[in-house]
N, C-alpha and C positions, 0 to 999 in steps of 0.2 A: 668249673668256671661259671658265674655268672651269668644267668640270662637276663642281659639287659637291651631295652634299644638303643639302637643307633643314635636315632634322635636323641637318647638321655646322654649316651658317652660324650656327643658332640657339644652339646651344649655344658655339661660339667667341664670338658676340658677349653670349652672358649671360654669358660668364665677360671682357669685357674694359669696361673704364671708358671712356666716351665724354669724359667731362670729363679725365681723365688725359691720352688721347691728344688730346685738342685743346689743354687746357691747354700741352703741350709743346712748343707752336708757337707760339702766340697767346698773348697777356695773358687772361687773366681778371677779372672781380669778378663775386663774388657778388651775386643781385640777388633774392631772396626763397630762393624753392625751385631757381630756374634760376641759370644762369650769362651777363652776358652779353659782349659784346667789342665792335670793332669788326671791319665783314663782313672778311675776309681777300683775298674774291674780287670785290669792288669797293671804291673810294672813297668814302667818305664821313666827316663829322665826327663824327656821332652813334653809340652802339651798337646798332646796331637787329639784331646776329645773337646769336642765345641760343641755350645749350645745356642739355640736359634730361639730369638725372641720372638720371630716373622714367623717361623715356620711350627713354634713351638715342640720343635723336637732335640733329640740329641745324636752325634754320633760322632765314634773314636776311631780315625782313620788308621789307630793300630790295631786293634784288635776287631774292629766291626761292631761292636755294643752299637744299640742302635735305638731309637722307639721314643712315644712321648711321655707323659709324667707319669701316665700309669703303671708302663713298664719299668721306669728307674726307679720306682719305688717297691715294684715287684724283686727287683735288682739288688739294688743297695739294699732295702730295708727285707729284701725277703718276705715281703706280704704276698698273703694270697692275693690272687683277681679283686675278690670283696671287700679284701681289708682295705687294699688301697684304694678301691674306689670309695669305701665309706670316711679314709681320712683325706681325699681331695673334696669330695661332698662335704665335710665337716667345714672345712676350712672355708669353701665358699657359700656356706649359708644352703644349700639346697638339701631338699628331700631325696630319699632314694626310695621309688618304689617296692611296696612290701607287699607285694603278692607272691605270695611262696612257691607259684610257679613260676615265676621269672629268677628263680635262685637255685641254683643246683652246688651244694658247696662237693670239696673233695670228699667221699669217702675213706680213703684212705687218711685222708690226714685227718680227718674227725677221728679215725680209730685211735689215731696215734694222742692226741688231746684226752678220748675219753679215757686210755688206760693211765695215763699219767693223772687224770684226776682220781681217777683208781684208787692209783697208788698215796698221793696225798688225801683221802678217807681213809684208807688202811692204817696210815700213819698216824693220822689224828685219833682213831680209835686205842690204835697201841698205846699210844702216851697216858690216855684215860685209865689202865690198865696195868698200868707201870710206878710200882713206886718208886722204885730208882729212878727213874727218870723224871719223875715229878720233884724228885727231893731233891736232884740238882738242879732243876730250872728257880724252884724256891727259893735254895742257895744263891742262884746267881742274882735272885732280887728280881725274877719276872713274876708278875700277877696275871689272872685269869684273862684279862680282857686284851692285853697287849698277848698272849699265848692266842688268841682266837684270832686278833686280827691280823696275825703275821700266819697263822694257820699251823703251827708249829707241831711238829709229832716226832713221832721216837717208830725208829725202823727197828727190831728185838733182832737178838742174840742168836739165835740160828741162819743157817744156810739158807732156809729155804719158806721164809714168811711171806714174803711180796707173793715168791715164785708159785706155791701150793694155794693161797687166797683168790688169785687174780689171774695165774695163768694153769686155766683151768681146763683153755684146750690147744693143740699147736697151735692156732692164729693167734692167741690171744700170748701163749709165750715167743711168738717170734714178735709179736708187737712190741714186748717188755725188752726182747733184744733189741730191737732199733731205738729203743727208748733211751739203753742202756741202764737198766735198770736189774739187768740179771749181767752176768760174767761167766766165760768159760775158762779153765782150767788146762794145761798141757796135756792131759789126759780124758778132754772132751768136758767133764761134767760142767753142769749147768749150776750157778748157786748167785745166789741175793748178792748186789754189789755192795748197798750200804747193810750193815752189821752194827748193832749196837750201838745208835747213835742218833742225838737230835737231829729233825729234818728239819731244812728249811725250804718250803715252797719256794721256786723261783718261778716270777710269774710273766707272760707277754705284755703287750699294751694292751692287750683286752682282760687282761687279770686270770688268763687261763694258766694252767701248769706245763711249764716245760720241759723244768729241770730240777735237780735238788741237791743242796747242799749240805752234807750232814759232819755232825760234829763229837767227839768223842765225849765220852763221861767220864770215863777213867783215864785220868795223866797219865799210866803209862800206856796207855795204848795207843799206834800209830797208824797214818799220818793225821795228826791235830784235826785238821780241816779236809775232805771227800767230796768234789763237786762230781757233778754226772759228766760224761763223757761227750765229745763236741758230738751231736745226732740232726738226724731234719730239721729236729724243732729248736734245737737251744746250739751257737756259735758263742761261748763264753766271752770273746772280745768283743762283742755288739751290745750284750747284755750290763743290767746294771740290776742288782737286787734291791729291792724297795722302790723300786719306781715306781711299780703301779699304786702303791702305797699312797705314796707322794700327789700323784696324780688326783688320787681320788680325795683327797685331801683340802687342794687347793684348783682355783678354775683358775689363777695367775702364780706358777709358781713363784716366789720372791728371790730367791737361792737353792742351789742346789747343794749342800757337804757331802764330799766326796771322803767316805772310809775304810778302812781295809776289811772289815769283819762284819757277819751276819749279827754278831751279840751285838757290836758296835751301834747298829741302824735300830735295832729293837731295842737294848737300854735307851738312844736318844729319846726314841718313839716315846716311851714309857715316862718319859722327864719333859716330855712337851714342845721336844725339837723334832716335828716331825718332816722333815726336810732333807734328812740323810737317805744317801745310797751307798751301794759297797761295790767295788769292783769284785771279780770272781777267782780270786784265787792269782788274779794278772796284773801285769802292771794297766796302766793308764794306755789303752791304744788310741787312736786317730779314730777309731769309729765310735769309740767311748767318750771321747773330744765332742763328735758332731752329735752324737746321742744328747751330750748335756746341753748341750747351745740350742739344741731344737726345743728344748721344754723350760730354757729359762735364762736370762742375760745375765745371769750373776753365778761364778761355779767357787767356790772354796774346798782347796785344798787338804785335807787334815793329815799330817804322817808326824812320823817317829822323829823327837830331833836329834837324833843319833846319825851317823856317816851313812848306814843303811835306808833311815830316813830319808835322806837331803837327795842320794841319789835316784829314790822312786819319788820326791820330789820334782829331779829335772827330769827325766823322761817323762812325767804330765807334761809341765812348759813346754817338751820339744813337740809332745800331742797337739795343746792348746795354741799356738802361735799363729801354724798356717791360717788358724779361725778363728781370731780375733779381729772380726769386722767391727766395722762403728757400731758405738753402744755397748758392746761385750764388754764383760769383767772377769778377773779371774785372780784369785787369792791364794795363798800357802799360809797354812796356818799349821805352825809347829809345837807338840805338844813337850811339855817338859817330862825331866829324863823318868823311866817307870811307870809313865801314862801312857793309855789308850784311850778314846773316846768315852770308851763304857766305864773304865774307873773315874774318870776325869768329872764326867757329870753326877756323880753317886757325889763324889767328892767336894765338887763347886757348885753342884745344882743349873737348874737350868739359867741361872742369872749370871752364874761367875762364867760358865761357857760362853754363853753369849755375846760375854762382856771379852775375854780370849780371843772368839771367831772376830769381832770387830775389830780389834789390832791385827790382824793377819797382815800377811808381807802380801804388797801390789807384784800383779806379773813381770811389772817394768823393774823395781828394785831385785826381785829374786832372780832376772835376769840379768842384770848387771854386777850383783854380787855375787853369783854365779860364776861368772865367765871372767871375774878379777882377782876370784879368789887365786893367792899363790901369786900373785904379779905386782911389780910394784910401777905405777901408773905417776909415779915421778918421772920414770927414764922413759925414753927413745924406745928403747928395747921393750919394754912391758906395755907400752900403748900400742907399738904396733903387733904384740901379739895379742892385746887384746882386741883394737880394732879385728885383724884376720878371725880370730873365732865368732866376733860378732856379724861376722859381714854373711854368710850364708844364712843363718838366721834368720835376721832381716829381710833378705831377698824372698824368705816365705809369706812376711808376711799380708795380707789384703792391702789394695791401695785402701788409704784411708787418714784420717786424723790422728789415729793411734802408731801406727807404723809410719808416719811426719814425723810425730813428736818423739818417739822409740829412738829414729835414725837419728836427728838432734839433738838427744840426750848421748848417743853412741860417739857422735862427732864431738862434741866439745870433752866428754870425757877423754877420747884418744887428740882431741887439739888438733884437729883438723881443720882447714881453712876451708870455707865453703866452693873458692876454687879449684883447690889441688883432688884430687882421686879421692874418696872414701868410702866406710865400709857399709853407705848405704847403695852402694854399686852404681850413682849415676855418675853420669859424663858421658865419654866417647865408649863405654859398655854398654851404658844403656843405649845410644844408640844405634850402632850394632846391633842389639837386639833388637829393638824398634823396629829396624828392617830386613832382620831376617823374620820378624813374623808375617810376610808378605800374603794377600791373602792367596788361596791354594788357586791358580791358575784353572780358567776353563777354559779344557779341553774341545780341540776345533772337533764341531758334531754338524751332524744328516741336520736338513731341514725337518726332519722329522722330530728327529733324536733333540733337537733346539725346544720346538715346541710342547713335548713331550717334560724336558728339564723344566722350561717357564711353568708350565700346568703344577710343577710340586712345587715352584717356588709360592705360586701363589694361585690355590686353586682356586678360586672365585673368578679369573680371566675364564673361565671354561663357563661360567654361566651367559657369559655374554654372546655364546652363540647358541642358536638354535637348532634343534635334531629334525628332521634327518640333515647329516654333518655332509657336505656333496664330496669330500675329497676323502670319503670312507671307503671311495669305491677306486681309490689310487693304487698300483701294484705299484708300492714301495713299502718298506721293511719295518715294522714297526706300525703300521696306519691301523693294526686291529687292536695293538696295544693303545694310539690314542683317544681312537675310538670309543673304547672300552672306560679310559680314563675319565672320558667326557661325561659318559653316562652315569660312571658313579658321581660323578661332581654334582651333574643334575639330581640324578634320586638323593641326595642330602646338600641341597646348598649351603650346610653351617659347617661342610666338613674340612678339617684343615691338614694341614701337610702330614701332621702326623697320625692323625686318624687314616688318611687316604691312602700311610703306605702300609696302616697296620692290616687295611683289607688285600692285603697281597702280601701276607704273613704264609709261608709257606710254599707259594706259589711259583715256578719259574720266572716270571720276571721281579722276584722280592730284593736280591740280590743287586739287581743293575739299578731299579730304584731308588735305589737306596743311595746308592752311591750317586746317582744323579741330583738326587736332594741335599744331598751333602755338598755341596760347591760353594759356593759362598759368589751369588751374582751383586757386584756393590752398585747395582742400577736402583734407584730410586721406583715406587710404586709407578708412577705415571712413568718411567722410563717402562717398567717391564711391561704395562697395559699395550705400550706403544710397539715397542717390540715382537709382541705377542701377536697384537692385530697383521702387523706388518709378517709375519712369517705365515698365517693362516690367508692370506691374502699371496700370497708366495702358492700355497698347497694349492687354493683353487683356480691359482694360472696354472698348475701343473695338471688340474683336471683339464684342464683345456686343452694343453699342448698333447694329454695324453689321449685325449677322442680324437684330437688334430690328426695324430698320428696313426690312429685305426684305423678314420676315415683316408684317409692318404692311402694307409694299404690298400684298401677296396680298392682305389682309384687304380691304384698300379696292377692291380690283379682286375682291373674292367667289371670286376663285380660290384659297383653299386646303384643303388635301388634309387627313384626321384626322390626320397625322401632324403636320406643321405648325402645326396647334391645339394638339395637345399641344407640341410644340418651343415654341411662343411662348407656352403658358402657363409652363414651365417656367425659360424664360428671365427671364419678368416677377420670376417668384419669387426666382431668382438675383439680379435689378437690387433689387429690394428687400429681398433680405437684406445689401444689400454698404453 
């Protein structure tokens, strides 16, 4: 993990939106002051994960996922500690200190990086080496410069090339196995997964190696296509091949074309569309959805227009929907029958493709001809079952201008009156739901346990008192924990809710904090300041009533001192001027 200060984490994360970078991923609605979704990091129907603008943190009252942007993107996106702080630093314009003491990355996951770069050198050298295998990349119409910048190599013909090059001592072949790069056998032995076959780098957002794709040379040999196996580094439905490609490419991407094959992205590349990526071997997932939306507002589609086609068509659209916020766009562009991308543009060139992607079918029409095909939208009968299959859809999509216009396109196709029930679920559902999304009740607490919640709602009320704190010296439950609270407040005044709970990352009270900051108080800033003052003014009447009462013992036990006489008359005096 990264050695960074305090002072840099805080101030990177007061200058970055927690709702922004989670929005980017996830659907949102708005749900008072918070935001909330459904958990990302488990299953469930309900939304039981919110996110705090105020607090800038997150957390899912089903499963506990918890933390601020740095973690959800440690989460969702699977970055290291660095990665993610060097893309919230990106984002917000700041520098990260580079003194290479302050940086300690994993060892182990460098190991696992450097053998996989390993292994694409190994390969790239194979290919140089191979005529067969140069004489089909020829064949297929790649030249030298498009073969270097996809990094393209050839894994040879035995069992045991990768394995005898690179894994040269057990750590280095148990690396290759976590890599998945070697395979075992029912009878133990160890041999090369990919055999005989184009490789294709698959690369991170830092354009490192994580996984590989390889492809056969000889028709008959199977299966066509050989991705690496799901490992630490590479989760195939997160992934998109040519992205980093893409990336380095352009500093705004325009579009992103989405295609089924590795040849697919590399013949575009090589014709001048360098905008392609391919999914891995999978259909179109939801995190393949938010992957494309985070690097560009425009996503077109390309598949087969065949029945196989249409229908890895609509499982993108059921991907794309929940994430079509304002501004998004999202196309199906359908190839004629016998085409793929890579014959298509040998064939039409860069100019007749082009001219192809620009008729593509809009989300909203391949939505609606979609979900009509087979119905006839004359009768009673065919509108209400197309209303019903439209109406869940819908209910996914972000409020917005697009899913307005979506639901009243929906509505007058099925001839719906804007009074009666329809299938963009308002009326008396919506609210119903309105009020069941009540916000989550807080729980009656200690005066302690009160000012202790206030302190995460908003820790800056902690600056406003000064140390030494007099009610530190209270025998009530919790007073070491405020205490405690106080003074990290002090030692970093820019720290926020979710900085403050990640310093109690492990610690017995990380668990009940957690949950305390997760409440949703719908008090206004000047109501919490006020509240706040008024319960710490609470504590140090109880330092009073609680000397009151020591001194009282002394009294009854005849053991006190002149000084103590004097202290408990003055105190009395105090308790009755208040």
């Amino acid at each position: 993990m990264g050695r960074l200060s305090d002072a840099f984490i805080d101030d990177l994360l007061s200058r970055t939106d927690i709702v922004e970078i989670v929005g980017n991923r996830i659907p949102l609605k708005k749900q008072g002051r918070d935001y909330a979704a459904r958990c990302p990091f488990h299953d469930e129907r309900s939304a039981s994960f919110t996110v705090s603008p105020t607090k800038q943190f997150y957390h899912c009252f089903g499963c506990g996922a918890h933390g601020s942007a740095i973690s959800f993107l440690m989460q969702y996106d699977r970055l290291e500690f660095l990665d993610a702080i060097e893309e919230l630093a990106q984002r917000a314009g700041m520098e990260i200190p580079r003194d290479d003491s302050q940086f300690k990355r994993n060892p182990d996951t460098d190991d696992l990086h450097g053998v996989m770069q390993a292994c694409a050198t190994f390969y790239r050298h194979q290919l140089e080496s191979n005529a067969q295998a140069q004489a089909y990349l020829q064949q297929r119409g790649l030249d030298e410069a498009t073969i270097a910048h996809f990094q393209i190599g050839f894994a040879p013909e035995g069992f045991d090339g990768v394995r005898s090059a690179i894994g040269t001592t057990p750590q280095k072949q148990q690396l290759l196995q976590r890599t998945g790069m070697l395979s075992n056998n029912d009878r133990g032995h160890v041999y090369d997964k990919f055999r005989k076959r184009i490789m294709f780098p698959i690369a991170d957002r830092r354009g490192r190696t994580i996984a590989f794709g390889g492809r056969v040379i000889d028709k008959d040999d199977a299966p066509k296509y050989l991705n690496s196996p799901e490992t630490e580094l590479f989760h195939k439905g997160r992934e998109l091949y040519g992205l980093w490609q893409v990336r380095q490419a352009h500093s705004k991407i325009p579009y992103l074309l989405v295609v089924e094959g590795y040849m697919d992205v590399v013949a575009l590349y090589q014709f001048g569309i360098n905008t392609a990526v391919a999914t891995l071997g999978t259909a179109t997932t939801p995190d393949h959805a938010d992957l494309l939306f985070r690097n560009t507002d425009t996503v077109v589609f390309s598949f087969d227009g065949d029945n196989a086609g249409r229908k890895a068509a609509w499982k993108a659209a059921e991907s794309v929907l929940p994430r079509m916020k304002e501004g998004l766009q999202a196309f199906f562009m359908f190839l004629p029958d016998g085409e793929d991308p890579d014959s298509l543009v040998r064939k039409e060139g860069k100019a007749g493709f082009d001219m192809l992607r620009e008729q593509a079918t809009p989300l909203s029409d391949f939505f609606v001809d979609h979900l009509s095909e087979g119905l006839n939208l004359t009768t009673l009968e065919g509108r209400s079952r197309f209303a019903a299959l439209a109406k869940p859809l819908l209910a996914q999509l972000p409020d917005g201008t697009f899913a307005d216009l979506m639901k009243q396109r929906v509505r007058q196709l099925a001839r719906f009156d804007d009074s009666n029930d329809n299938p963009s679920g308002q009326g008396a559902g919506v609210a119903i739901a309105r009020r069941s999304r009540a916000t989550v009740p807080v729980a009656k607490r200690s005066l302690v346990r009160s000012v202790i919640s206030l302190l995460l709602q908003q820790p800056a009320l902690g600056l406003e008192l000064q140390p030494p704190y007099s009610f530190a010296q209270l025998r009530l439950p919790g007073i070491a924990l405020l205490v405690d609270l106080l003074e990290r407040i002090e030692a970093r005044p820019e720290i926020n809710t979710a900085s403050l709970l990640d310093t109690y990352e492990g610690t017995e009270h990380e668990s009940a904090l957690r949950k305390l900051a997760a409440v949703s108080v719908p008090a206004e800033t000047e109501m919490l300041a006020q509240e706040f003052n008024d319960a710490v003014e609470q504590l140090e009447q109880r330092v009073l009533e609680q000397r009151l009462g020591e001194l009282q013992e002394l009294q009854r036990r005849d053991a006190m001192s002149t000084d103590d006489v004097r202290e408990l008359l003055e105190l009395l005096q105090q308790r009755a001027a208040r």
